[in-house]
C-alpha positions in Angstrom: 3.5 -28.1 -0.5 0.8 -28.6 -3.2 1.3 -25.8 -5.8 -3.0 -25.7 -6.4 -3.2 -25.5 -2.4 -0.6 -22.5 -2.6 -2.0 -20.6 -5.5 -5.4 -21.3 -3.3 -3.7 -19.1 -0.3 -2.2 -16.8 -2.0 -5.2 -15.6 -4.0 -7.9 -15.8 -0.8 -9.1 -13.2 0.8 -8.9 -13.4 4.8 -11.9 -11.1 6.3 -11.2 -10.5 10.5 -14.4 -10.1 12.5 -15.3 -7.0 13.6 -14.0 -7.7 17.0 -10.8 -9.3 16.0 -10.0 -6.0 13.5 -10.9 -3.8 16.9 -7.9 -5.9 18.7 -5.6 -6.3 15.6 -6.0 -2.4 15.8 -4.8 -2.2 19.7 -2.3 -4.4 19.1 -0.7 -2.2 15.8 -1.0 1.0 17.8 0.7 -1.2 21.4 3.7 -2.7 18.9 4.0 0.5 16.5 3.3 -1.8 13.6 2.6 0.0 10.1 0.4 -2.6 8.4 -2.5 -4.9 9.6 -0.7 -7.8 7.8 2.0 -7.5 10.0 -0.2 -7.5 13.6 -2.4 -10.6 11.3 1.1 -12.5 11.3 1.6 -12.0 14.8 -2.0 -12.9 15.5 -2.3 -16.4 13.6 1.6 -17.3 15.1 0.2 -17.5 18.8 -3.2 -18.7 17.5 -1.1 -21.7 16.3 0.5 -22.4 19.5 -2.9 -23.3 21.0 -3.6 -27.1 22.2 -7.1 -26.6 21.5 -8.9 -24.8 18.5 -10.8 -21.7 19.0 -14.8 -22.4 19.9 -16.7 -21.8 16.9 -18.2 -18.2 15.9 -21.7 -17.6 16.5 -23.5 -17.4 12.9 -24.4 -13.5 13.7 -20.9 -12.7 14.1 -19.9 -9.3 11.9 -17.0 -9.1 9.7 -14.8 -6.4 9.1 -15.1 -4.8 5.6 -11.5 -5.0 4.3 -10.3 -8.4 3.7 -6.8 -9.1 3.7 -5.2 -10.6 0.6 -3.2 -14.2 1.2 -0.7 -12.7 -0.9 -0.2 -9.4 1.2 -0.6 -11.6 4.3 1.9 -14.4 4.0 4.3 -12.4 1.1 7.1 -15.1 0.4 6.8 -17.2 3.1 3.7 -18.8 2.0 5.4 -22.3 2.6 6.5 -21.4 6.3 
């Protein structure tokens, strides 16, 4: 994997909508997870198993106010 494309990921800053973050949250509190980054991992797994990308958000969609960091959120298995 490109090492510029990595540093990229690592150092971005991944901001959930505000309806996402409200199901992230229900799915922490359903699987007893600790962190968001760990619900976030399970989240963008099963989004990847998808034939068919997501429809795009509406340009008034609201975002949650605490990013997560690419570096919390993919840890050492950024090439995975």
């Amino acid at each position: 994997m490109n090492l510029d494309f990595k540093e990229k990921v690592w150092k971005a800053q991944f901001t959930p909508t505000e309806d996402s973050a409200d199901f992230e949250q229900r799915l922490r509190s359903t699987f007893g997870l600790a962190s968001r980054y760990e619900s976030a991992q399970l989240l963008i797994g099963r989004s990847l198993a998808e034939r068919t990308p997501p429809d795009p958000l509406p340009s008034a969609t609201k975002y949650f106010k605490t990013p997560i960091s690419g570096e919390v959120l993919f840890g050492e298995d950024l090439d995975t």
